[in-house]
N, C-alpha and C positions, 0 to 999 in steps of 0.2 A: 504493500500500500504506500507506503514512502518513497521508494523508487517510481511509482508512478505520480507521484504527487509532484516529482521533480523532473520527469519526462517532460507529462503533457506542457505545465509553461513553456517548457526549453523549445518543444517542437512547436508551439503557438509561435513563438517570437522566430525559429528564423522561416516559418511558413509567410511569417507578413513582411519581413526581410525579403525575400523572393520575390514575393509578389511588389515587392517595392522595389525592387531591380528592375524587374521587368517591365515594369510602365518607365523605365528612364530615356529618354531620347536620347541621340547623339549630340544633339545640342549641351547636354547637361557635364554629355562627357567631355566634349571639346572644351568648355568652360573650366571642367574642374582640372583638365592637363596643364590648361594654358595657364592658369592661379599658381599652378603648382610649380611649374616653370616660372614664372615672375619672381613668388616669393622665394623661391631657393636661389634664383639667379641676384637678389639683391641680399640675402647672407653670402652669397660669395663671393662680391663684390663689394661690401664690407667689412669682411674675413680677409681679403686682398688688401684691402687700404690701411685696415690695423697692423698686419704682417709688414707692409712697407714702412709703415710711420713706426713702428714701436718695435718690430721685431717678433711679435710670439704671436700665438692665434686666439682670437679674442673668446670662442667658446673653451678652447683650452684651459686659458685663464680661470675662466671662470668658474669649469668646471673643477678646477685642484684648489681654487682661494673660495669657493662657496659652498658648492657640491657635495666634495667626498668627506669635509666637515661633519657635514649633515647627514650623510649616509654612514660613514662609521661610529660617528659618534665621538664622544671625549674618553668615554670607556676606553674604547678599542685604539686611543694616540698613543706611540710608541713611548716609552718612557723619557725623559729629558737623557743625554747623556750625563756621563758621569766626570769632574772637572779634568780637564789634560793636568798630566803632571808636568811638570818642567822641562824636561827636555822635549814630551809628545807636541808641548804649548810652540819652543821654539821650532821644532819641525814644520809645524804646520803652517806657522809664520811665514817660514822660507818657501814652501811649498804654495802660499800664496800668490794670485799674479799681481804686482807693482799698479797700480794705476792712480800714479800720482800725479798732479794737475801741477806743471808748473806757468809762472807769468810769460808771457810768449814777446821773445827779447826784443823784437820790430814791431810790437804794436802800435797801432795807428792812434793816433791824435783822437778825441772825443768829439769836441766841434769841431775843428777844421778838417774831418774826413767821414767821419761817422756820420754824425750830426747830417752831413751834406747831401751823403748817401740816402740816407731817411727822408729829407726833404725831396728832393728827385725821383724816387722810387713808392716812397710810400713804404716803404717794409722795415721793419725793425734789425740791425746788423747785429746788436748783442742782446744775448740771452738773461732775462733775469739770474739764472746763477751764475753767467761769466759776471755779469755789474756786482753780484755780491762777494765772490770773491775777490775782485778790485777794489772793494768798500773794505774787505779786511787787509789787504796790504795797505792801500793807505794808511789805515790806522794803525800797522805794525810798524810802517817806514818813519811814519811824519808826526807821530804822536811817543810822549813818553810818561813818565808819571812826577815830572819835573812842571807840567805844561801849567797848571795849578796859581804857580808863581808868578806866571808873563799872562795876562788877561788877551792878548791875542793868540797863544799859545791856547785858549784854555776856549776861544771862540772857536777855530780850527778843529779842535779836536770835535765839534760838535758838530761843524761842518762835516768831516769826513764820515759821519754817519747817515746824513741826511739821506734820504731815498729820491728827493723831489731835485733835481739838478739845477732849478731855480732859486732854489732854498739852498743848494751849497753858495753860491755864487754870490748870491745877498750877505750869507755871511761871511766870506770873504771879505768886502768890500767892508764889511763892519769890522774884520780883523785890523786893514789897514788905517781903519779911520784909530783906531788903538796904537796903535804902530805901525805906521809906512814901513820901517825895514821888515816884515812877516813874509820870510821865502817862502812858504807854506801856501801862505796866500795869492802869489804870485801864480803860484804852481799850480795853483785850482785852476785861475783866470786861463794859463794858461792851455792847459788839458779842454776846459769845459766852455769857456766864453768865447776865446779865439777861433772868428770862423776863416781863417788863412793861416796857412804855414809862418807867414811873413810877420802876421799880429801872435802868435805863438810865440815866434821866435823872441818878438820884444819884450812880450812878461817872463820867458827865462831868464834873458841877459840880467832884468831886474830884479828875479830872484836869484840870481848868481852872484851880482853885487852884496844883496842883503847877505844869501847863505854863508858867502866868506867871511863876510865880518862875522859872524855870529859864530861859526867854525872857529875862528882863530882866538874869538875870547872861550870856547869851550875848552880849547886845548891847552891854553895856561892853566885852567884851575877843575882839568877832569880828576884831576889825584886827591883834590879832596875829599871825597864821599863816595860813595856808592851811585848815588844821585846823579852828582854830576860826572861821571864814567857813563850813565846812561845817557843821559843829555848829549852827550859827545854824540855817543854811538847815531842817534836821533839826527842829530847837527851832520855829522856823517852821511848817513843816508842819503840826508835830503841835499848835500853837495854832489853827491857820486849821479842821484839822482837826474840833477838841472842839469851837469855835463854832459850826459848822457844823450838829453833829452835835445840840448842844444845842437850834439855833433848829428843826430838825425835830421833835425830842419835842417841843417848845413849838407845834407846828404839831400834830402828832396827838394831844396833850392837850385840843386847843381853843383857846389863848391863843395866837388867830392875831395880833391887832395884835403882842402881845410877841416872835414868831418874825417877823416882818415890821420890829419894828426890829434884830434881832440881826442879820439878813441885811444891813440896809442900813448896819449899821455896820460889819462884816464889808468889805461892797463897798466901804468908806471907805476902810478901815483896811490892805486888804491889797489897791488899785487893780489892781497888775502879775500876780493871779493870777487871772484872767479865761478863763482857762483850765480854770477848776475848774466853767466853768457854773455859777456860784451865782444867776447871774441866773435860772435855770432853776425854780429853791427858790422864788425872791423871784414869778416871774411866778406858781406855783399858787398860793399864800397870798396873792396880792393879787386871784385869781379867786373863793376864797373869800371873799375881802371883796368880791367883788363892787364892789371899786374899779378902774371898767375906764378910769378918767381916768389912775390910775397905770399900771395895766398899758401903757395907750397911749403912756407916757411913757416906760418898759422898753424897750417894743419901738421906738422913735425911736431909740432908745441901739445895740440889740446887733441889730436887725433891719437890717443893711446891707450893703453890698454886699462891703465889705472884710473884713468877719467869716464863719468858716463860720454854717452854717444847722446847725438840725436841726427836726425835729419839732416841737419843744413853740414855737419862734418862727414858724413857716409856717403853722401849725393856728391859734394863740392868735392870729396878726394875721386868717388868716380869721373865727374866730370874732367879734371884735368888729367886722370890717363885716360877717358876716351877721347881729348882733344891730341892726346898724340897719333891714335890712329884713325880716327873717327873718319878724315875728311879722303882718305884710299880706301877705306875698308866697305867691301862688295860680299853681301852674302852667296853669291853665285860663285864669287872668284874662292874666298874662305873654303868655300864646301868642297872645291875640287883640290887644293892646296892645303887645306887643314892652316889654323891658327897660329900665327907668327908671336912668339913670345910677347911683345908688346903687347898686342889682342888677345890674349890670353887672360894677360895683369888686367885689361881693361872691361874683359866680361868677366872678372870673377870680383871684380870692385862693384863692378854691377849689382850684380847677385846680392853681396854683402848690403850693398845699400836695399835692395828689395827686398833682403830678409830682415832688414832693422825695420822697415816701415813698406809694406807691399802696398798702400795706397797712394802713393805719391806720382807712380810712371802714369798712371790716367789724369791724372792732371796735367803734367808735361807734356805728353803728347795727346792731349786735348779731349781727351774721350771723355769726359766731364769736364760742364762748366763748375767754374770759379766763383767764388764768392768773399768778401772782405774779411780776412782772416780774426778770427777772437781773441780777444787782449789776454785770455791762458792757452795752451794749449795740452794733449796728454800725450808724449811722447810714444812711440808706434801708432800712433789712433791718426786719423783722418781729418782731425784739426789741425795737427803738428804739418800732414799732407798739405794741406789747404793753405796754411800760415805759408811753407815753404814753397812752394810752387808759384804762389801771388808775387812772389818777392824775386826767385831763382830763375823762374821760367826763359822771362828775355836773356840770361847768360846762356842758359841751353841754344839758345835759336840761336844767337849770336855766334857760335862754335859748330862750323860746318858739319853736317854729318853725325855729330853728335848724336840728337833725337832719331836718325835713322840706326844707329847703333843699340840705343835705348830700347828700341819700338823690335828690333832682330833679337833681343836677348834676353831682358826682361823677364818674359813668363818660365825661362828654365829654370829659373829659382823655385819655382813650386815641385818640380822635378825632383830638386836633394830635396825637399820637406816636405813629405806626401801627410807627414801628421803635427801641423804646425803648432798646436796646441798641449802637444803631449814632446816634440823633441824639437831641439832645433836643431843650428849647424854650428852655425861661428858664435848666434847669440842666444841667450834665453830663452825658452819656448813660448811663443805667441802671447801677451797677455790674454783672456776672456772676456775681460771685464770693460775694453776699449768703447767698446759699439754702446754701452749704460752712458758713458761720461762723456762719451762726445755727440749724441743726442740734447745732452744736458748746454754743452758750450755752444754748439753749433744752431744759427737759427731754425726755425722749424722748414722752411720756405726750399732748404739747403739738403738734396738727398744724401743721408749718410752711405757714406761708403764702409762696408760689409769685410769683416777678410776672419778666417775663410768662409765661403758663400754657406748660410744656411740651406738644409734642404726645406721646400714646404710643407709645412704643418699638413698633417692627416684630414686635419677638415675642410683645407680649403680643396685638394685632391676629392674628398666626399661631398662638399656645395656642389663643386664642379662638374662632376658626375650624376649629380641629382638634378640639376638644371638641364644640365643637355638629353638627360635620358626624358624629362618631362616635355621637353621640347620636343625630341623625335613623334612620342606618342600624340603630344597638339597635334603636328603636324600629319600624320597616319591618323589620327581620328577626322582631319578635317576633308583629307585626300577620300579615307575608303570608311565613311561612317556608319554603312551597314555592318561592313564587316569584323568592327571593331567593339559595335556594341556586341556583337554574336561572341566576340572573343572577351568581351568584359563580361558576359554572362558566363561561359564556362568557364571563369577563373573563381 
């Protein structure tokens, strides 16, 4: 009696089921393929656009941050681990990838290039977190815990917080009404209100005048305290700073030899801050002179083994030995002759620079546009490409054959690193973590370059699939719709 009490409903329902198929037109079916095909085809075309903009697949996401939460439960979460011991700690440190953001040594002026760019275009060039890590160097550079004492000193440091770049600039100007000599001040005006190279250049000079004086009473009486030892360091800074900052406008004015001695008296004069990559300044301006005896000299200096690497040293030592073979050198003729030691040293310089940073050779030979490089950048990552190439490029062009040399050799470097993320060659293995941080630097407008190529996510392979198969059936219901209702009935 209970088995049939759960028959007959069962068989009532799909008896009306039936009969409810079968009164369906083909109409009802062409409609429901076509729906089916729309909406799968706009998940996979949103599934596409999240994968390009961010990297992972947006039901992915969702399903491992919302989903399996939900479905296993807190019960069923694997237990916390248990704390590393000390040596496991430091292991795991080292086994870490590096993805440290440093300030990127040619960055471009705020008003007089940024600024300019935005107005022109309409599109923002930097990134809310490259402006806030700019906001904390300033305040590490140009602030001290002395500032307290000097009421301009103590406006600036509040300026340098500011978010509104209106608001920094007002208080500048309120610094100077406090004290006219405020290099700090100058230095804002200069960075932020200067919409020319030329008006730039004249609030350095004027913080340059102030910074020395102000430098040179530090330096009588840093030995008294602690305080003022910090003070100096401050007063420092913001000297090494303005010089710096000067021999660049003296580089974008044109008066290379003059930015070319600033730099090397700069490199004299403040040895221990090597740190600041000024060698970086000094190797473009001396590519622009096309003095590559110096540059070869640069690079004998900070091209070593004990020093990091970045770009602008891996690129510029390849480029001057592929300037020794570059402007003979024939892949037809090569392939029948095999490699002349010179071409040799100049494709495995190559390599070397491709395996320090493999995003850079598509910039240089042009297979992605450019865009105004970020005032940080992350070493191997596609900012550091970007920053480098805007600045390097016209050397390559200028060097016959060169970028034909580049564009023949280039990709055998994936060849020795079939697993760039687990070993390398000559450097470290791949960071992972590049593609998170230079999303972060890079504006949004700007497609990040990928290395190495993800494969695509499972679901947009499944939208993809499910769209096109919904498609074909629209399409066979609309062609032959007798005989598609007859097949949607025996299914």
């Amino acid at each position: 009696v209970f088995f049939s009490s759960l028959v007959k409903p069962l068989f009532l329902f799909l008896l009306t089921v039936t009969v409810f198929l079968s009164t369906l037109t083909p109409k009802f079916y062409f409609a429901l393929t076509v729906t089916s095909s729309f909406i799968s085809g706009l998940i996979f075309v949103f599934e596409w656009w999240h994968f390009r903009k961010y990297g992972t697949s947006f039901i992915e996401q969702v399903s491992v941050s919302h989903l399996r939460p939900l479905i296993s439960g807190a019960e069923n979460s694997p237990p916390a681990p248990a704390a590393f011991s000390a040596g496991e700690s430091e292991t795991s440190r080292q086994n870490m990838p590096e993805c440290k953001v440093w300030r990127n040594p040619l960055n471009l002026f705020r008003g007089a290039e940024y600024s300019r760019y935005m107005w022109v275009t309409g599109k923002e060039p930097l990134t809310y977190y490259d402006m806030n890590l700019s906001a904390q160097d300033h305040q590490n550079f140009f602030t001290c815990d002395t500032d307290a004492l000097r009421p301009s000193d103590t406006v600036m440091q509040k300026a340098w917080r500011e978010r509104n770049p209106q608001a920094r600039i007002k208080a500048a100007y309120q610094a100077l009404e406090l004290n006219n000599d405020c290099a700090t001040a100058y230095v804002l005006l200069a960075e932020e209100e200067a919409t020319t190279i030329v008006d730039a250049e004249k609030y350095f000079k004027q913080a340059l005048k102030a910074g020395e004086m102000i430098y040179r009473k530090s330096q009588n009486c840093h030995s008294q305290s602690p305080q003022h030892e910090a003070q100096l360091r401050r007063d420092t800074n913001v000297l090494v700073y303005v010089k710096r900052r000067l021999a660049m406008c003296a580089r974008k004015l044109g008066r290379i030899r003059e930015a070319v001695k600033m730099m090397r008296d700069l490199m004299k004069e403040f040895p221990l801050l090597s740190m600041l990559n000024i060698h970086e300044n000094l190797l473009e301006a001396l590519l622009e002179l096309q003095a590559y005896a110096d540059v070869q000299a640069v690079l004998a200096k900070y091209d070593d083994i004990s020093l990091p690497k970045s770009a602008a040293i891996c690129y510029t030592a390849a480029l001057l030995k592929a300037r020794a073979v570059s402007e003979r050198f024939s892949p037809e003729t090569a392939s029948k002759r095999g490699l002349s030691t010179a071409e040799i040293n100049a494709v495995e310089a190559i390599h070397r620079a491709v395996e320090f940073n493999p995003h850079v050779p598509k910039y240089l030979l042009e297979m992605k546009s450019l865009v105004l490089p970020p005032e940080h950048i992350l070493k191997r990552g596609d900012s550091e490409a970007v920053a480098y190439a805007f600045f390097h490029l016209q050397h390559w062009k200028r060097i016959e054959g060169a970028l034909n040399l580049l564009h023949c050799t280039w990709e055998g470097t994936f060849r020795m690193i079939p697993y760039p993320l687990e070993k390398g060659h000559l450097f470290y293995p791949y960071p992972s973590c590049t593609e998170t941080a230079d999303r972060e630097l890079l504006p949004t407008f700007h497609e990040v370059s990928v290395y190495p190529q993800k494969e695509l996510p499972f679901f947009i392979h499944f939208t993809a699939g499910l769209c096109s198969f919904s498609a074909m059936l629209a399409l066979l219901t609309h062609q032959f719709p007798e005989l598609m209702v007859i097949f949607a009935k025996a299914v």
